[in-house]
N, CA, C and O atoms as a DFTB+ gen file, in Angstrom:
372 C
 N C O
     1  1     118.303       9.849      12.450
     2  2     119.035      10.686      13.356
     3  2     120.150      11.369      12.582
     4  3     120.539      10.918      11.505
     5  1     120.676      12.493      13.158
     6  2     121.413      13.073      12.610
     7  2     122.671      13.815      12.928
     8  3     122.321      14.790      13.592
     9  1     124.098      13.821      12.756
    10  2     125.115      14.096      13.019
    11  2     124.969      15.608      13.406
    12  3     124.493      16.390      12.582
    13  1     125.412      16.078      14.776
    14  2     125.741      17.773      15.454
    15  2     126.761      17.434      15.067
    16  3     127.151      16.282      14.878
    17  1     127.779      19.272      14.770
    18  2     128.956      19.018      14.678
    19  2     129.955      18.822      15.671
    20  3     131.184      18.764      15.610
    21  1     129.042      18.724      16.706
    22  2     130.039      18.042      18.149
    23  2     130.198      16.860      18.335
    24  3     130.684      16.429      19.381
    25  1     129.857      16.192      17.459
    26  2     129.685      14.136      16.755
    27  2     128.399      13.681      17.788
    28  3     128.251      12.473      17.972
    29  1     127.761      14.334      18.250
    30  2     126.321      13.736      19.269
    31  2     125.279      13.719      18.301
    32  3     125.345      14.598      17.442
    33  1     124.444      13.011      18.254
    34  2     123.229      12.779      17.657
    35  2     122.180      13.382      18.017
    36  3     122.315      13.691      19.200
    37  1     121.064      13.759      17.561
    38  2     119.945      14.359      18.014
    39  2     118.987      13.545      17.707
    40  3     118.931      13.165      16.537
    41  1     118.108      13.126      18.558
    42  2     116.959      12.475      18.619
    43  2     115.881      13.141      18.540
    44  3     115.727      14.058      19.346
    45  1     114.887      12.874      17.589
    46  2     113.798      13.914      17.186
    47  2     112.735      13.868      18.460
    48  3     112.486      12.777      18.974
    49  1     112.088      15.138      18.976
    50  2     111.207      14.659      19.895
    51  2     110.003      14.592      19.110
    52  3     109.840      15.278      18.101
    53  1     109.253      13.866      19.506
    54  2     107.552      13.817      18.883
    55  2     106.656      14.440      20.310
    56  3     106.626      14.043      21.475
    57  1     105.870      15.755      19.509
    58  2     104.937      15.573      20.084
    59  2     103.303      15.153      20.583
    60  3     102.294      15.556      21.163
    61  1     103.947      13.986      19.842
    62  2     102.337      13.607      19.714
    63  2     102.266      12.648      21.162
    64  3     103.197      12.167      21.808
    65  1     100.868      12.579      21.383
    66  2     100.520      11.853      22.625
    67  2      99.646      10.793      22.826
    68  3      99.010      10.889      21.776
    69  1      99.308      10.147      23.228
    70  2      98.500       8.869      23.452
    71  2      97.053       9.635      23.556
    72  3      96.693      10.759      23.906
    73  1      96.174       8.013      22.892
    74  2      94.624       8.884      22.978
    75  2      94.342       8.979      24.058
    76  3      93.619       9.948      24.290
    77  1      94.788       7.934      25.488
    78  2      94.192       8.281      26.842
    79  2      94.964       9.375      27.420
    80  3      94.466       9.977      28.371
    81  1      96.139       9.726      26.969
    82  2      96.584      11.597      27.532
    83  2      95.571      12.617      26.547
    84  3      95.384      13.783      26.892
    85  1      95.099      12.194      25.605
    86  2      94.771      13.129      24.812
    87  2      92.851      13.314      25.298
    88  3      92.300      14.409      25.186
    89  1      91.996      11.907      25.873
    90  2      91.112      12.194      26.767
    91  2      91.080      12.501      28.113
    92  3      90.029      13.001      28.513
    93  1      92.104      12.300      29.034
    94  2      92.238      13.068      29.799
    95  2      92.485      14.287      29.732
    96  3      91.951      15.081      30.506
    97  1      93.296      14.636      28.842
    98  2      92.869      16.405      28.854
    99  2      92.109      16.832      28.396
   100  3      92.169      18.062      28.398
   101  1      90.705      16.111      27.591
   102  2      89.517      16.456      27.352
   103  2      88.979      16.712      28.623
   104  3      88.868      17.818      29.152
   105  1      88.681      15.721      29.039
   106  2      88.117      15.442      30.791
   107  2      88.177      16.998      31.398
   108  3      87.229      17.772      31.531
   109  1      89.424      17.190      31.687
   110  2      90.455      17.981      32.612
   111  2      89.511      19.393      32.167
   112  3      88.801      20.023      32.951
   113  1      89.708      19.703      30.699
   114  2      88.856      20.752      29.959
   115  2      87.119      20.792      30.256
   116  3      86.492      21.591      29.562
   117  1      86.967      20.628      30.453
   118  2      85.629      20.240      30.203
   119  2      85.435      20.424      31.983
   120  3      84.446      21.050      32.365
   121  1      86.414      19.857      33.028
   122  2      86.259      20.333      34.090
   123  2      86.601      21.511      34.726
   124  3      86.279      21.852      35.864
   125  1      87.461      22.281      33.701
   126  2      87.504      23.922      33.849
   127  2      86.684      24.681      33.693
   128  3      86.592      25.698      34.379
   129  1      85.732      24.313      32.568
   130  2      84.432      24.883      31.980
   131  2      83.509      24.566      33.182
   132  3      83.042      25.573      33.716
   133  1      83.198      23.544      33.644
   134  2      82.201      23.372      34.305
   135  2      82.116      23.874      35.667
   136  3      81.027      24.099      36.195
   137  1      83.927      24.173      36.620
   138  2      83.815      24.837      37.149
   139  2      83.820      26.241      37.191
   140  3      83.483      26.823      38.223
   141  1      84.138      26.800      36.259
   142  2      83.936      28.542      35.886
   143  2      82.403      28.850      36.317
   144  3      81.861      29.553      37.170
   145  1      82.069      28.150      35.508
   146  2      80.351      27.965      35.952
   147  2      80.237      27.859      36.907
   148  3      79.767      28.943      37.250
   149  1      80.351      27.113      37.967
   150  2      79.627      26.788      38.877
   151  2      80.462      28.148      39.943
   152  3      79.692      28.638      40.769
   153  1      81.371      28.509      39.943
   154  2      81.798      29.754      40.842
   155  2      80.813      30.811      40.174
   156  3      80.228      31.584      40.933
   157  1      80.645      30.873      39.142
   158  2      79.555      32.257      38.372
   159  2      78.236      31.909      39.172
   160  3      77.642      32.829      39.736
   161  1      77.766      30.646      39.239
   162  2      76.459      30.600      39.584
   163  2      76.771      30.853      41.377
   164  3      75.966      31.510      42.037
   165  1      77.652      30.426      41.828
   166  2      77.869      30.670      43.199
   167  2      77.332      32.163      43.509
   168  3      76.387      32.673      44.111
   169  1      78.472      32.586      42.756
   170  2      78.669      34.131      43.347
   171  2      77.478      34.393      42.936
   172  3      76.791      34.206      43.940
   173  1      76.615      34.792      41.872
   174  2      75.386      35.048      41.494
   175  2      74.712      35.261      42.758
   176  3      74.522      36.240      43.480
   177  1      74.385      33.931      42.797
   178  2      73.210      33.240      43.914
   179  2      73.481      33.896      45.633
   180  3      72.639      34.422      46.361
   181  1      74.720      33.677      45.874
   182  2      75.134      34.854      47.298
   183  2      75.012      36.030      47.329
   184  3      75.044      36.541      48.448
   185  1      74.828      36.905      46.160
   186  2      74.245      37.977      45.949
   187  2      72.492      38.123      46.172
   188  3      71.889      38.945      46.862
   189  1      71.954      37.018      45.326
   190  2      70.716      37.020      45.307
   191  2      70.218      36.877      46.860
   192  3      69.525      37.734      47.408
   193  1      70.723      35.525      47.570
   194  2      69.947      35.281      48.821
   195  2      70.547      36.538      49.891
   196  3      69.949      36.866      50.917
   197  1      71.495      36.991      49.550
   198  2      71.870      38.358      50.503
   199  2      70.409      39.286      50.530
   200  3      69.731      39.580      51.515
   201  1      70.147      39.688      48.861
   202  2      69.158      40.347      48.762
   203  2      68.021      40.006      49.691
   204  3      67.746      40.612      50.726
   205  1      67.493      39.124      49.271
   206  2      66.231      38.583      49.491
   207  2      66.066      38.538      50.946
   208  3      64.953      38.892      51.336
   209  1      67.059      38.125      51.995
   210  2      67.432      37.811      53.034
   211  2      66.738      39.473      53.831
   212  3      65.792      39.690      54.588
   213  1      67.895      40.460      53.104
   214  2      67.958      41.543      53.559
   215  2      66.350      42.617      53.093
   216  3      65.989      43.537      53.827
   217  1      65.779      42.336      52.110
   218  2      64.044      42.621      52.176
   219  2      63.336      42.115      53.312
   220  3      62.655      42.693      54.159
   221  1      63.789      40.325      53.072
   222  2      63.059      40.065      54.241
   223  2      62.739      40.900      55.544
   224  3      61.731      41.546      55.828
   225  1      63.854      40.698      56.216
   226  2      64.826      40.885      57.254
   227  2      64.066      42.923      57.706
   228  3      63.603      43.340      58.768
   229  1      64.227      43.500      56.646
   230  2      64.167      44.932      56.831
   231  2      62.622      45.368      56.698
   232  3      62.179      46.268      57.412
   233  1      61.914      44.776      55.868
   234  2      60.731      44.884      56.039
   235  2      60.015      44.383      56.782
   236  3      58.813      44.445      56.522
   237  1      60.397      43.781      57.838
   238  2      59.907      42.998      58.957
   239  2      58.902      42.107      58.290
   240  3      57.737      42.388      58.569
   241  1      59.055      41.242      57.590
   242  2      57.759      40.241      56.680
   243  2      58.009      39.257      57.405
   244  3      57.045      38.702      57.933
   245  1      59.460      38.703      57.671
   246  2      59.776      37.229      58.397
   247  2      61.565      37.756      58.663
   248  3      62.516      37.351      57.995
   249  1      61.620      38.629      59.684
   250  2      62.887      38.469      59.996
   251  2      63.776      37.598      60.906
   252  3      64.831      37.941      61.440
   253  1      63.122      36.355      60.985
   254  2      64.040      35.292      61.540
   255  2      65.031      34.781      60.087
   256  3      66.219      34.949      59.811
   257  1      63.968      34.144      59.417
   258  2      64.273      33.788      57.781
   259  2      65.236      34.783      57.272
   260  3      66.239      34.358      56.699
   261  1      64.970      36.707      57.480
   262  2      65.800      37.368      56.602
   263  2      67.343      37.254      57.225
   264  3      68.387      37.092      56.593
   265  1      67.168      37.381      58.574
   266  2      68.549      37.069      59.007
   267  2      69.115      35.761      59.028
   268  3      70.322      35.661      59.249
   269  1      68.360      34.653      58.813
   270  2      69.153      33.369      58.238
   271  2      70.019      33.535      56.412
   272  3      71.075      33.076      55.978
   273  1      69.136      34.244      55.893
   274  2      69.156      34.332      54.618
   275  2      70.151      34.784      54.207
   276  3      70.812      34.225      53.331
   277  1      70.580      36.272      54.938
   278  2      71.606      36.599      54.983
   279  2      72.923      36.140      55.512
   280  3      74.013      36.358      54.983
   281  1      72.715      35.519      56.551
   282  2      73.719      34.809      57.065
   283  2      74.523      34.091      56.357
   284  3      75.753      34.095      56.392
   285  1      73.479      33.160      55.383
   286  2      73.551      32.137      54.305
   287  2      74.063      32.474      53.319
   288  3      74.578      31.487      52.794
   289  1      74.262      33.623      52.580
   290  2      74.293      33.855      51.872
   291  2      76.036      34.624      52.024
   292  3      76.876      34.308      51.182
   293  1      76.326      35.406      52.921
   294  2      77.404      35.624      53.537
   295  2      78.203      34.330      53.384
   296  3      78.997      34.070      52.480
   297  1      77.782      33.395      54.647
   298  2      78.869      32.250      54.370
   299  2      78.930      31.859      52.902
   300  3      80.059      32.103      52.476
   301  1      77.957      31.228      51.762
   302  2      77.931      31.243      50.759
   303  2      79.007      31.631      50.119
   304  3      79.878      30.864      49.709
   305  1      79.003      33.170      49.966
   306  2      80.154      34.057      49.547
   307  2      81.698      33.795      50.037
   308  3      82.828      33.622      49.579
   309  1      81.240      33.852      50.836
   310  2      82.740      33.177      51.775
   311  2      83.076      32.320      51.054
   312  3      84.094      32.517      50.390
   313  1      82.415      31.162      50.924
   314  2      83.001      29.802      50.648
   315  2      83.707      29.943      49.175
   316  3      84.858      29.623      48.880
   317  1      82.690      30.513      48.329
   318  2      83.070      30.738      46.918
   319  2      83.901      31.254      46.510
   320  3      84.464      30.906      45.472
   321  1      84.261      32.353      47.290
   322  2      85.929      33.187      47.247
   323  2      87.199      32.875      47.797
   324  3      88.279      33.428      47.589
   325  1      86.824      31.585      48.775
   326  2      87.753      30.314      48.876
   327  2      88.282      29.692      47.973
   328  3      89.510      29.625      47.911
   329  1      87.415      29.047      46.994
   330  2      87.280      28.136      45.951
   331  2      88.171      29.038      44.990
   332  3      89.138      28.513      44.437
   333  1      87.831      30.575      44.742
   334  2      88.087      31.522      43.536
   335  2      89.559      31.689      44.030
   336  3      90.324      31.861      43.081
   337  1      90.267      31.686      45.447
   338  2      91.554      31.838      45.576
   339  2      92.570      30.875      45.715
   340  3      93.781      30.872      45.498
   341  1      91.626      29.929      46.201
   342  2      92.537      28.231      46.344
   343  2      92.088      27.400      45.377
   344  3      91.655      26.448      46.026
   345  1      91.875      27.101      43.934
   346  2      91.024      26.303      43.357
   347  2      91.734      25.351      42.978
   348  3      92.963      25.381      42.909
   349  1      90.892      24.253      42.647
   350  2      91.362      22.671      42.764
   351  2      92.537      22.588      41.646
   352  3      92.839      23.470      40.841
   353  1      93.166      21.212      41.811
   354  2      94.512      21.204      41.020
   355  2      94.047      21.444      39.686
   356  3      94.514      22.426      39.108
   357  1      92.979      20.523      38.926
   358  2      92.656      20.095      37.864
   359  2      92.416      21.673      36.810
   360  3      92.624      21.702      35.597
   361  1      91.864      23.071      37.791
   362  2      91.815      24.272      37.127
   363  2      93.192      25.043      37.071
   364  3      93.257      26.069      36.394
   365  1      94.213      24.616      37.711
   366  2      95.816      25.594      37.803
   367  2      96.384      24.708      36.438
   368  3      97.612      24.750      36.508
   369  1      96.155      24.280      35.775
   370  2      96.370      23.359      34.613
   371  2      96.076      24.333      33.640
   372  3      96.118      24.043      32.444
């Protein structure tokens, strides 16, 4: 330690950290990655069943199914742009 010229000592900080802080923020990482992904595949996929929904649906092939599809796919979207505006603690990290 070492003398300020105000006679107070300074205590060195370390930043080093323990291996279980140092795998938990592996963890933590690894759960950012995995959810990026899984909102990409979200949104993807609510696009897709919109589509598909809406062929159905318009070409009269099975429009009970196309208007479920769509429906589905709507809420889908919904949900995912929930997730994309409120997302869990572990991703505001």
């Amino acid at each position: 330690m070492s003398a300020t010229p105000l006679g107070g000592t300074i205590v060195p900080f370390l930043l080093m950290q323990s291996p279980l802080q140092n795998f938990a923020n592996l963890i933590v990482s690894y759960f950012i990655e995995i959810w990026d992904f899984l909102i990409f595949i979200g949104q993807i996929s609510g696009v897709i069943i919109v589509l598909i929904g809406a062929i159905l649906w318009f070409t009269e092939t099975n429009q009970s199914r196309g208007k479920g599809l769509v429906f589905s796919g709507v809420m889908l979207s919904v949900v995912i742009e929930y997730f994309v505006l409120f997302p869990p603690a572990f991703v505001l990290t």
